[in-house]
C-alpha positions in Angstrom: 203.3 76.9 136.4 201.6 73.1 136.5 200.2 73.9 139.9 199.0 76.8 138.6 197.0 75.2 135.9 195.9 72.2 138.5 194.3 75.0 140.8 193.3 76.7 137.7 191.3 73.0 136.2 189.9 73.0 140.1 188.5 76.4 140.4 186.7 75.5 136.9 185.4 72.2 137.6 184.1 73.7 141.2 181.9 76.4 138.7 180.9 74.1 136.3 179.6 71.9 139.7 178.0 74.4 141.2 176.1 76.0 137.9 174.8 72.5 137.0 173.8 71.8 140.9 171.8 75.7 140.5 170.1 74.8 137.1 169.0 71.3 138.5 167.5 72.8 141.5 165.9 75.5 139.3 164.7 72.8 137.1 163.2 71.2 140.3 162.0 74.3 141.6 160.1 75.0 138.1 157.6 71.8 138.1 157.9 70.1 141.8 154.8 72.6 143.9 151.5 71.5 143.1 149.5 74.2 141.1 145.3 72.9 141.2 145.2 75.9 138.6 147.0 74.2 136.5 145.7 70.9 136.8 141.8 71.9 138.3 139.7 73.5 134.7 138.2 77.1 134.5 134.6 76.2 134.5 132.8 76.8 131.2 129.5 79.0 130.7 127.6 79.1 127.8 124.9 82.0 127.8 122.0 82.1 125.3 122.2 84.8 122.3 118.3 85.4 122.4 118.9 89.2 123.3 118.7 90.8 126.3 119.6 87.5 127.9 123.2 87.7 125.8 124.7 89.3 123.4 128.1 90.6 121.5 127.7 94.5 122.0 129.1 97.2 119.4 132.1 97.8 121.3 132.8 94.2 121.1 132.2 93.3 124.7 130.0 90.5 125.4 126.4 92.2 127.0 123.2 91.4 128.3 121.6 90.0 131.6 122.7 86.3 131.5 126.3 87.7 131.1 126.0 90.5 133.7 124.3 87.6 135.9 127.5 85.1 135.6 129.9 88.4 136.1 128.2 89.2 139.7 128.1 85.5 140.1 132.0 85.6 140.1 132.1 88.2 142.4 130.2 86.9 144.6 132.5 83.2 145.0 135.8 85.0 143.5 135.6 82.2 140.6 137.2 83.0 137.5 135.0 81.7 134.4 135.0 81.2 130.9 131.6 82.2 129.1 130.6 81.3 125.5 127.6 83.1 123.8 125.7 80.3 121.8 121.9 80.2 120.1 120.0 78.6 122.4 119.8 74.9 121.3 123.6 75.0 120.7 123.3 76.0 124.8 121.4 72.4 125.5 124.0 70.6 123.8 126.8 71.9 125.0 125.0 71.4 128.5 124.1 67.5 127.5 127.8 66.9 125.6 129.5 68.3 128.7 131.4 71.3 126.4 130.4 73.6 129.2 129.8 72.9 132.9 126.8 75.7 133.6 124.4 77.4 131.8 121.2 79.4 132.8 118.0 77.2 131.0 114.6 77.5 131.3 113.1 75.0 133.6 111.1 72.0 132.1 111.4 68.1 132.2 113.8 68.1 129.5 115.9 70.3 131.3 116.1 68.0 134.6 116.9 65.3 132.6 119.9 66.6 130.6 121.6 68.6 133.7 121.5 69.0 137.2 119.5 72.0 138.8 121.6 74.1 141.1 118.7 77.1 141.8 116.8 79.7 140.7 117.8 82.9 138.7 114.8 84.8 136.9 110.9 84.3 136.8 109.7 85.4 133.3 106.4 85.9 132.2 105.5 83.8 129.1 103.3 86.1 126.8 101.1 85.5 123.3 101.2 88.7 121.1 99.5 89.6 117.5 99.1 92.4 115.7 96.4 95.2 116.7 93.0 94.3 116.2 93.2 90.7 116.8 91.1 89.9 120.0 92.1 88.8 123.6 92.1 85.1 124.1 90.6 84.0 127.5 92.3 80.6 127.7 95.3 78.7 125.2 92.3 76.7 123.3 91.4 79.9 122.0 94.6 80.1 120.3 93.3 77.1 117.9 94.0 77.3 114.5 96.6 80.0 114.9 100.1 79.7 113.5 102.3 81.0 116.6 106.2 82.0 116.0 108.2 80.6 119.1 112.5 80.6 119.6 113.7 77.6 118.8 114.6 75.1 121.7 112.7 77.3 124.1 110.3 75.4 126.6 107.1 77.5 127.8 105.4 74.7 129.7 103.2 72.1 129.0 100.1 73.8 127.7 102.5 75.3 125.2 104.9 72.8 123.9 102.4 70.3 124.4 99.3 71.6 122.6 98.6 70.5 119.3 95.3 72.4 118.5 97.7 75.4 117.1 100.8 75.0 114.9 104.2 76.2 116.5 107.0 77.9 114.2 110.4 77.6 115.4 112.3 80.8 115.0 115.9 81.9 115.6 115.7 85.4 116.9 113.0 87.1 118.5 113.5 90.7 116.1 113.1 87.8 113.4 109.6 86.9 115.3 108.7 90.7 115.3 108.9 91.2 111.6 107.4 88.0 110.3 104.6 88.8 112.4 104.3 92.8 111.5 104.7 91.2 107.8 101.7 88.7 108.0 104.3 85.8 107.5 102.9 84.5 111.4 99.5 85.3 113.4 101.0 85.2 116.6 104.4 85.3 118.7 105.1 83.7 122.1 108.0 85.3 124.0 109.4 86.3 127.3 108.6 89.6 128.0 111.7 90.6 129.3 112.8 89.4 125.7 110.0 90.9 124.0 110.2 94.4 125.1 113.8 94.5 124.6 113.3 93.6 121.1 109.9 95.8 120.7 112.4 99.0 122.3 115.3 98.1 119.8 113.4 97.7 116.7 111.1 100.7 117.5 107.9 99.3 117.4 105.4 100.8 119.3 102.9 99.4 121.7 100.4 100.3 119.6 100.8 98.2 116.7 100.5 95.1 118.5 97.9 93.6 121.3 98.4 91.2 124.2 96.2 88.3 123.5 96.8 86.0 126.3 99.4 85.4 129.2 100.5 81.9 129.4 101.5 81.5 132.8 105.1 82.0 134.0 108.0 79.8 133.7 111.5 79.7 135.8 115.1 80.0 134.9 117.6 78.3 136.7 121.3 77.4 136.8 122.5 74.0 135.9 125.3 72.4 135.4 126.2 69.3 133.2 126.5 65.8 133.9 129.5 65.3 132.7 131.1 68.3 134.1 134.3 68.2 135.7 133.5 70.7 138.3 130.9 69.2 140.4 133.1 70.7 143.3 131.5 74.4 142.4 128.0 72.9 142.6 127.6 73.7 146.7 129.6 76.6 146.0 127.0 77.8 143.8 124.0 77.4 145.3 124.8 78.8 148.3 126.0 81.9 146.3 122.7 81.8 144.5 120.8 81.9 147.9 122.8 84.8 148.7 122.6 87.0 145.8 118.9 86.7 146.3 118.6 87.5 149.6 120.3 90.8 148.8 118.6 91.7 145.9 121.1 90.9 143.4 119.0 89.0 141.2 116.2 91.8 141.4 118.5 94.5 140.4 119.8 92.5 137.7 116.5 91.4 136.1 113.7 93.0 137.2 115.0 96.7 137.9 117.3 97.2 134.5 115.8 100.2 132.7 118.5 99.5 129.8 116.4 96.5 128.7 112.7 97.3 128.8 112.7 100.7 128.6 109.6 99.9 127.3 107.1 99.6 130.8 104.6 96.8 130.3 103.7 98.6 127.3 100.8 95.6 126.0 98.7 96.2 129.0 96.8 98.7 127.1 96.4 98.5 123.5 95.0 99.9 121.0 91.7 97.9 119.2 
């Protein structure tokens, strides 16, 4: 009977080794391979909420040609990303602060100072509207006098943000642009078109009602990424994808050839006096 019990104690022992010995090498198992997904960040977009460029749509998806940009841009390198739709000045500071790593920005001095330039993504054509009747300006000194809605924190070149013979009115939406000007409230609104016919098509206003009174030139949009990012590894990565997308007419297909955001073509090319 003892020896028994003594093989008995043995046989137990023996388990109780070899289940401890298991859950140590499980434990080991568990935390010892290196993981750079664990330990490397998702890189952070922040996209603009002037519509077309981004936007939450009705189906609660986010929408809009910034977003569908950054989607085919993560195709493109196989990068998973983490995008966050922000009013445009909330954009630059994120950008500056280092909350995000990239965002798309218009081109200007300010820009190149806060972040670094990785390449191009849009050309936009920077456009003066007011409301039918008013006559064509020939040059931006004819605009003198005028009071001239403009989204806040966006940069339309020097002759624009520079000028001080007209008085600029920072606004937060473009459809808010539209109205205060169909009301009276503004004599003029500067815009992208891309932005402007989006909003025009939306809100239903027709060509008509409004006349093109000068083009002020065009201005660029490009990628950047923050100083203080963490991800300066993606910046080669991006530009060369960048470079690619272009060469196969990605960008073009994306910005210059989507029917669902100007369905409206050129419409202030002729208007109405």
């Amino acid at each position: 009977m003892r020896s028994i019990l003594v093989i008995f104690y043995f046989l137990l022992f023996t388990l109780a080794s070899h289940a401890a010995e298991t859950a140590v090498k499980a434990s080991i198992q568990t935390v010892s391979p290196l993981s750079t997904s664990v330990d490397i960040p998702r890189p952070r977009f922040a996209t603009s909420t002037i519509k077309p460029w981004g936007f939450m749509g009705d189906n609660g998806q986010e929408e809009g040609l910034l977003v569908h940009f950054e989607r085919e841009l993560s195709l493109e390198t196989g990068i998973a990303y983490e995008n966050y739709l922000q009013p445009y000045p909330r954009v630059l500071h994120s950008l500056t602060s280092g909350f995000v790593d990239f965002a798309v920005i218009f081109d200007s001095h300010e820009a190149q100072k806060l972040a670094v330039r990785i390449g191009d993504v849009v050309v936009t054509e920077i456009i003066v509207v007011a409301r039918r009747g008013e006559a064509v300006r020939h040059s931006i000194e004819d605009l003198a006098g005028m009071q001239i809605g403009y989204i806040r924190g966006s940069k339309y070149g020097p002759q624009f943000d520079g000028a001080d013979h007209f008085t600029r009115v920072p606004i937060n939406k473009m459809r808010q642009g539209l109205a205060m000007l169909l009301n009276g409230r503004i004599e003029a609104m500067a815009s992208t078109d891309q932005s402007l016919y989006w909003s025009m098509d939306k809100m239903g206003v027709d060509a008509s009602r409004l006349t093109k009174v000068i083009s002020i030139g065009e201005t660029t949009g490009g990628l950047y990424m923050s100083k203080k990012s963490l991800r300066r590894d993606l910046l080669p990565i991006y530009r060369k994808a960048l470079q690619r997308m272009a060469a196969k007419g990605t960008m073009a297909r994306i910005f210059y050839h989507q029917d669902a955001w100007a369905s409206i073509k050129k419409p202030l090319e002729i208007h109405i006096q």
